[in-house]
matplotlib code that plots the C-alpha trace (Angstrom):
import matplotlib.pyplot as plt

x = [0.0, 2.7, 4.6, 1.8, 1.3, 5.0, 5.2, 1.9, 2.9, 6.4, 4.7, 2.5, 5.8, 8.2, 4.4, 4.3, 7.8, 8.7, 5.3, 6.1, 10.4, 8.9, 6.8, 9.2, 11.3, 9.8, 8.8, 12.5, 13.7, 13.6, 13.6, 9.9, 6.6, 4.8, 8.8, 10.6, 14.4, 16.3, 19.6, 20.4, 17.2, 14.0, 10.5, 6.9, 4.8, 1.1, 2.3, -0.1, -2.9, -5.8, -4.3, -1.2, -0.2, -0.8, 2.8, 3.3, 0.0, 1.7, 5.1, 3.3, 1.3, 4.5, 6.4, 3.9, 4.8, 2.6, 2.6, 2.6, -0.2, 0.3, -0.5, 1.7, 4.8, 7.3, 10.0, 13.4, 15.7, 19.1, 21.3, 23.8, 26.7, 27.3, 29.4, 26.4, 28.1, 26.5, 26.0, 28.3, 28.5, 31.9, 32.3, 32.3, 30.4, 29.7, 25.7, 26.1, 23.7, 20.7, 17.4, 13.8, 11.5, 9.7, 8.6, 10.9, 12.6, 15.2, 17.5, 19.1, 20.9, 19.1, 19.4, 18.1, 14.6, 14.9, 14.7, 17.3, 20.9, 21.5, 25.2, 25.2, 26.1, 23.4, 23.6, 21.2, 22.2, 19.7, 19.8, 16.6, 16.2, 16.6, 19.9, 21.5, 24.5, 24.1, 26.4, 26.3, 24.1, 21.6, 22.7, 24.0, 27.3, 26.8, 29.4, 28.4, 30.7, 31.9, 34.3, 33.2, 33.6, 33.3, 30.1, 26.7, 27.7, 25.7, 27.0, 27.1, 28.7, 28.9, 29.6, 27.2, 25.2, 22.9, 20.2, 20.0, 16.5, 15.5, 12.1, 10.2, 7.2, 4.7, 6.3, 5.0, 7.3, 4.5, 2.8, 3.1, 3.7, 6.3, 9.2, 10.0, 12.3, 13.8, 17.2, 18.2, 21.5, 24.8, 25.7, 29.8, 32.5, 35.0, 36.6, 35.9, 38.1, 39.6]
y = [0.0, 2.4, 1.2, 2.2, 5.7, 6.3, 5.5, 7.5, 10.9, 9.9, 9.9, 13.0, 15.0, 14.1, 15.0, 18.2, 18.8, 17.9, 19.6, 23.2, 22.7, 22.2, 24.8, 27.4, 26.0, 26.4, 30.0, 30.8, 30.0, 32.7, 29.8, 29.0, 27.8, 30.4, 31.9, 32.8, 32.9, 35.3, 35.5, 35.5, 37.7, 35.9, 37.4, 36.2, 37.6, 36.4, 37.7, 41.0, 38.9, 36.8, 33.7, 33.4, 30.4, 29.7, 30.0, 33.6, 34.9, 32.8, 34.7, 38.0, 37.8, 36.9, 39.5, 41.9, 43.6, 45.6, 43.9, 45.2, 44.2, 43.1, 46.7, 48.2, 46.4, 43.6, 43.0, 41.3, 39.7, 38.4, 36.4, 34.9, 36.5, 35.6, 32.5, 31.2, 32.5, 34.0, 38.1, 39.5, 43.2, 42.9, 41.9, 44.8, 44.0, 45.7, 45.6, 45.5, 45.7, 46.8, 47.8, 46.7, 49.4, 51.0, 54.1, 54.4, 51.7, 51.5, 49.0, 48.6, 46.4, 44.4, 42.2, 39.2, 40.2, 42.6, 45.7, 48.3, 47.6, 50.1, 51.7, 54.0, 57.0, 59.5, 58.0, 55.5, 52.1, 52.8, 54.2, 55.0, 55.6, 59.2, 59.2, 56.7, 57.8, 55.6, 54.6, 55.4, 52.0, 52.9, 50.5, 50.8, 50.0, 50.3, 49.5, 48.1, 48.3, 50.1, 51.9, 55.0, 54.8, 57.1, 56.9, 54.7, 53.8, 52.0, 52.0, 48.6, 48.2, 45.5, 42.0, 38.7, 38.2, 40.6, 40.5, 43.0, 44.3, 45.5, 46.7, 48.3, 50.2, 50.6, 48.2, 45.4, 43.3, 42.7, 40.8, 37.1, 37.9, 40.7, 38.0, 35.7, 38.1, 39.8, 40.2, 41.5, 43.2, 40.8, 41.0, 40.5, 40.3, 42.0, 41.5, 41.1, 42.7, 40.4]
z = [0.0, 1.2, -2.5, -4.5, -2.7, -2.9, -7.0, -7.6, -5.8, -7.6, -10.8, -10.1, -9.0, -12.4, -14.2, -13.3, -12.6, -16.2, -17.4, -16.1, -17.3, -20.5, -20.6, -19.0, -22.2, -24.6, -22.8, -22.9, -26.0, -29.0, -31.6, -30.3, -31.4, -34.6, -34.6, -38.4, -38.4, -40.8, -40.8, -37.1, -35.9, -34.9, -34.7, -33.8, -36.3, -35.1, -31.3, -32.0, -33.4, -32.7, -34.7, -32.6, -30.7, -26.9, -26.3, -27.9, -25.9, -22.6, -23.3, -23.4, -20.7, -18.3, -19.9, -19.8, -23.4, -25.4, -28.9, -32.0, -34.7, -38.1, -39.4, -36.7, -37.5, -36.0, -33.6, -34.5, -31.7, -32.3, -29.6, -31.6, -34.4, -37.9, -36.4, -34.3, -30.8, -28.1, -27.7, -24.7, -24.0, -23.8, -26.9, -30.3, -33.1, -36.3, -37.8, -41.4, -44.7, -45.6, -43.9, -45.5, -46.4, -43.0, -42.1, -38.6, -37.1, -33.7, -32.5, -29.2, -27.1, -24.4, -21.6, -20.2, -20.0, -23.4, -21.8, -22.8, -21.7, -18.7, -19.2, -16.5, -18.8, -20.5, -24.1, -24.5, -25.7, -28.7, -32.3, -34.7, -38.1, -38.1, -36.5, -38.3, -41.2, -44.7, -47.2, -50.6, -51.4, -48.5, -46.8, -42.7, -40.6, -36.4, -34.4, -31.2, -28.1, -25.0, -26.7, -28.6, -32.2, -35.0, -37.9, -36.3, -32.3, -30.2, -26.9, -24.8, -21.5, -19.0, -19.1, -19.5, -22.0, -24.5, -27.4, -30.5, -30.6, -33.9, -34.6, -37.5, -37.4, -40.1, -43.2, -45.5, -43.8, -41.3, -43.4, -43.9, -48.0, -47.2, -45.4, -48.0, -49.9, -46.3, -45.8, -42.3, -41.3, -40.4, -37.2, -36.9, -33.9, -34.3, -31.1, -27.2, -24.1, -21.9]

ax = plt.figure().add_subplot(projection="3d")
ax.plot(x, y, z, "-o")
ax.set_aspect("equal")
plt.show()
């Protein structure tokens, strides 16, 4: 009798134990459920709408982000470089290439819960649209580090990891038609302090 008590709450606890790890998972991840990959930045395109999947509404509602709709635009995160390694703010980086078409769009550095990378100085670790110098081709270089740089800087201080959040607001990339021909800036290292 005490066996079969013993093996059922055993049962019940690796049920819910491994019930709630993977939903925190699959929670955590940025490669999730209703997610599209480009390059290395990852959005949620049906996170703003009625059609999107449990685990979008479930990661906005313990987040506690206001969404943007399809008409509004869409979000971009990146945690990994061009060579598939993890984002560090002490690490330099350069953004390279081109934008797609949108009326305004910003980027910034984030942390762990993707709010804006605190640097403890009065620039922002932030750029916009508006701000930003182009090259010739229209196309846009940032250099992200600690270190100030000269042309498109976005300052990053600290150490630990980071995400690149890069959002555009009012574009036809927000639709589903608008992504198949998307190309998204390169994200490089180009070197990290010791």
């Amino acid at each position: 009798m005490l066996k079969n008590a013993f093996l059922m709450l055993l049962s019940l606890a690796i049920a819910i134990g491994g019930g709630s790890a993977s939903v925190w998972y699959a929670l955590k991840i940025q490669d999730g459920v209703g997610a599209i990959r480009i390059g290395q930045w990852t959005a949620f395109p049906d996170i703003g709408t009625p059609a999107a999947d449990p685990y979008s509404k479930a990661r906005v509602a313990r987040e506690g982000v206001l969404t943007l709709g399809r008409a509004e635009g869409l979000s971009f995160v990146a945690e990994n470089d061009a060579a598939g390694d993890q984002l560090k703010r002490q690490c330099t980086y350069t953004i390279e290439g081109g934008f797609p078409t949108a009326r305004f769009w910003t980027l910034f550095a984030a942390d762990q819960s993707l709010g804006v990378v605190e640097t403890g100085k009065p620039r922002l670790a932030a750029l916009q649209s508006y701000e930003v110098v182009r090259q010739p081709d229209n196309s846009v270089i940032i250099s992200a580090g600690h270190h100030p740089m000269s042309g498109n800087w976005l300052l990053t201080d600290g150490s630990g990891r980071m995400y690149f959040v890069l959002t555009f607001y009012d574009t036809p990339i927000a639709s589903s038609t608008g992504l198949s021909d998307v190309s998204l800036p390169k994200i490089v290292k180009v070197g990290c302090d010791a």
